[in-house]
PABA-517869 format. One line per 2 residues: number of its first residue (from 0); for each residue x, y, z of N, C-alpha, C. Coordinates in pm, 1 decimal, always signed. Layout:
% PABA-517869
NUM) X/Y/Z/X/Y/Z/X/Y/Z; ...;
END
This chain:
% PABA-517869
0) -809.7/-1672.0/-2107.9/-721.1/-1752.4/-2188.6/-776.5/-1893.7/-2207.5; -841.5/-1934.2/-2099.9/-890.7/-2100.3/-2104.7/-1032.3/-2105.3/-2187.6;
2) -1096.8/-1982.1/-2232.2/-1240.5/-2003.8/-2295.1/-1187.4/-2008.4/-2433.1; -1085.6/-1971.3/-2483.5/-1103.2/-2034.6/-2616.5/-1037.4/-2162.4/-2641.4;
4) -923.2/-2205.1/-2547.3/-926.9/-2327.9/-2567.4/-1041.2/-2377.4/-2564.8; -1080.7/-2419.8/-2463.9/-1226.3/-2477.8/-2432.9/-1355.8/-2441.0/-2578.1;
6) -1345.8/-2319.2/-2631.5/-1420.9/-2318.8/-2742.1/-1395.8/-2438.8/-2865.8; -1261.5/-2376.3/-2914.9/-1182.4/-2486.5/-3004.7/-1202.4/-2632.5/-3005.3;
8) -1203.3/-2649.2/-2855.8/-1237.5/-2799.3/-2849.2/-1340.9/-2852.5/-2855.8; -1444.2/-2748.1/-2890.2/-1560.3/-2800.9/-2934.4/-1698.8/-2789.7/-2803.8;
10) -1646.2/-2723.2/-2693.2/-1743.1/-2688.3/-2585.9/-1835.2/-2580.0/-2627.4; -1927.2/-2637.7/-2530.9/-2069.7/-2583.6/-2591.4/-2126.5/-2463.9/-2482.9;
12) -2120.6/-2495.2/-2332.8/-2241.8/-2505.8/-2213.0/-2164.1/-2438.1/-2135.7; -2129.5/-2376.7/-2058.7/-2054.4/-2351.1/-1941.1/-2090.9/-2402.1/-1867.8;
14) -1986.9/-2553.3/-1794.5/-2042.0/-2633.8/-1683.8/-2057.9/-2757.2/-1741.8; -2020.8/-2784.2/-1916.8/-2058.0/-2916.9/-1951.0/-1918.7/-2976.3/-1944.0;
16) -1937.7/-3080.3/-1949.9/-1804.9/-3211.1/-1891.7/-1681.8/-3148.8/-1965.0; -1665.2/-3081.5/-2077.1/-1553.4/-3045.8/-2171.7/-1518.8/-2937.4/-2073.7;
18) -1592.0/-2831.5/-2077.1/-1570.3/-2697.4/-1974.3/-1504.5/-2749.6/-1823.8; -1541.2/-2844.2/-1743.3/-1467.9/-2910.0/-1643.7/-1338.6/-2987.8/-1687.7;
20) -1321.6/-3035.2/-1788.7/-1184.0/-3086.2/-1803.9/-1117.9/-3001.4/-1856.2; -1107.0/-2875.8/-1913.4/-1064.0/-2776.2/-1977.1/-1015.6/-2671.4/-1944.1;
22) -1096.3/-2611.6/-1887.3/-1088.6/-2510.2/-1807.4/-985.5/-2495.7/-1711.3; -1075.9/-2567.1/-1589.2/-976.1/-2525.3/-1478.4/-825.0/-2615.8/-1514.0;
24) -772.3/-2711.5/-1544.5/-656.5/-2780.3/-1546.3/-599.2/-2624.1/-1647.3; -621.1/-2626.2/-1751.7/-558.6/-2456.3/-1849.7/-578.4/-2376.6/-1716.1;
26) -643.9/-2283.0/-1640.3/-632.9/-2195.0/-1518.0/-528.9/-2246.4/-1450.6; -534.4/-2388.8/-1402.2/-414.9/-2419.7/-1309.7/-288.2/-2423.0/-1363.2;
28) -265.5/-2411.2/-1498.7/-92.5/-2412.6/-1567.0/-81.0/-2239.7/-1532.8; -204.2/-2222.9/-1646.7/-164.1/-2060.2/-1656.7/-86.2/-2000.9/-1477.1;
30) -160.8/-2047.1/-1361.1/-118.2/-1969.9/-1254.5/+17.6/-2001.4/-1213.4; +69.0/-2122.7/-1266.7/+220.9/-2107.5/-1300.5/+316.2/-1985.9/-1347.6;
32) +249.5/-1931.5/-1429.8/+305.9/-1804.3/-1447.2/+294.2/-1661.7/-1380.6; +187.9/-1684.0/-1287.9/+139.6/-1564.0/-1256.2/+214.5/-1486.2/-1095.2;
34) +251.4/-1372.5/-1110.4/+316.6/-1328.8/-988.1/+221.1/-1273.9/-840.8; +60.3/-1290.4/-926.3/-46.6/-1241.4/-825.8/-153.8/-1293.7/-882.7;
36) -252.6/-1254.3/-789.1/-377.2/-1323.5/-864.6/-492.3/-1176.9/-793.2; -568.4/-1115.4/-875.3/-656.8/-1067.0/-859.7/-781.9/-1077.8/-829.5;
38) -846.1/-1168.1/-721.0/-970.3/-1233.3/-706.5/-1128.3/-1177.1/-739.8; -1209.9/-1090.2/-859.1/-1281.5/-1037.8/-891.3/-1441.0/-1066.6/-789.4;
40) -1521.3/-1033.0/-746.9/-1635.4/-1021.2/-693.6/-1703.2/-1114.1/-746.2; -1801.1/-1216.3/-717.9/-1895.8/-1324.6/-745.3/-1866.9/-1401.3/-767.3;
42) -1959.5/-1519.4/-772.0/-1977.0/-1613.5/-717.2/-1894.2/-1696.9/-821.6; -1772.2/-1798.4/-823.0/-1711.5/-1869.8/-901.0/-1657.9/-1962.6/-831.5;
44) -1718.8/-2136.6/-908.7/-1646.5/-2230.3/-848.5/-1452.5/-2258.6/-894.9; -1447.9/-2210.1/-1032.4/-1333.9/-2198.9/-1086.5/-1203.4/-2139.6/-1034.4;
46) -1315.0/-1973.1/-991.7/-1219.3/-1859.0/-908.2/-1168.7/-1896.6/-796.2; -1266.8/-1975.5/-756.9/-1239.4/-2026.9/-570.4/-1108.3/-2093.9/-604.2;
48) -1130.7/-2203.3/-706.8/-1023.5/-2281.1/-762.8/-885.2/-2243.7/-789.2; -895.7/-2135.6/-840.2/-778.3/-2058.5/-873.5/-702.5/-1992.0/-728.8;
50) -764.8/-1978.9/-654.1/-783.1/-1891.4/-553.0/-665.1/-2004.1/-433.0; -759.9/-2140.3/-454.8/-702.2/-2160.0/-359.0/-540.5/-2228.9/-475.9;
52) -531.5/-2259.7/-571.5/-445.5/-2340.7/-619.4/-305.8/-2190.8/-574.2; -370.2/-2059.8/-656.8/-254.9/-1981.1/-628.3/-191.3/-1963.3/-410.3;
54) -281.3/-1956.9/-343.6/-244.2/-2002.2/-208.7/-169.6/-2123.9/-178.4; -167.4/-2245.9/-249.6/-111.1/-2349.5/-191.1/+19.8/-2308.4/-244.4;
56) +36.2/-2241.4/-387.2/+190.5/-2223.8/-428.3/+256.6/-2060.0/-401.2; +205.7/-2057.2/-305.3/+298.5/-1901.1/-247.3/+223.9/-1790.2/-255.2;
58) +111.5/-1759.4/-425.9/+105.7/-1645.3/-494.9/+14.5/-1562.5/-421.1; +94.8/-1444.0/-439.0/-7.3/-1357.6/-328.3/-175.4/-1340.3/-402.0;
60) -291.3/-1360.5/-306.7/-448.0/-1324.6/-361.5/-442.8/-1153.9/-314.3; -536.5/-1107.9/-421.8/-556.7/-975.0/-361.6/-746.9/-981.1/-411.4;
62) -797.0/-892.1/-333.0/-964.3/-932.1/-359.6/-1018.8/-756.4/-370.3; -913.0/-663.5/-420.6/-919.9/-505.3/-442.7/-817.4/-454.3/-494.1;
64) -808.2/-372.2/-647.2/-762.0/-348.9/-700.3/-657.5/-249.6/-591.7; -664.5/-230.7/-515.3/-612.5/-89.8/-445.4/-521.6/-173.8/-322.3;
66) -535.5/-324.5/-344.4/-447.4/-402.4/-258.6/-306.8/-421.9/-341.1; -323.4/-435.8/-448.3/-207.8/-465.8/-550.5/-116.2/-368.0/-530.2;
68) +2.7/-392.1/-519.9/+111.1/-334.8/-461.8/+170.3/-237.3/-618.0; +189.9/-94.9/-633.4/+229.9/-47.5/-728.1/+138.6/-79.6/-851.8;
70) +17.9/-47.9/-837.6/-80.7/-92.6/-934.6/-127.6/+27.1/-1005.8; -99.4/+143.4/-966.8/-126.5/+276.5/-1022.0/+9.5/+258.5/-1157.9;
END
């Protein structure tokens, strides 16, 4: 959801100054809405980000699809 903002606004680079002001602050609203967070495999300073923002506000992390509760 945050890469096309971040496109729109005219970002170029992944990692250039627009992509850091963009990005993660859009990730951190969006996890306002979110009832879980699915933590995907590799290496992400963003994910970590997300990771820990959804931990400080309650939301359960899961790091395996087969952790998600009623996911079938």
């Amino acid at each position: 959801m945050a890469l096309p903002v971040w496109h729109t606004a005219g970002g170029k680079a992944v990692g250039d100054d627009l992509y850091d002001r963009v990005l993660h602050p859009t990730a951190g609203r969006l996890l306002q809405h979110c009832d879980a967070v699915l933590r995907l495999p590799g290496d992400s300073k963003g994910a970590e980000n997300d990771v820990r923002i959804a931990r400080e506000r309650g939301i359960p992390v899961y790091f395996d699809i087969a952790e998600v509760p009623d996911h079938a």
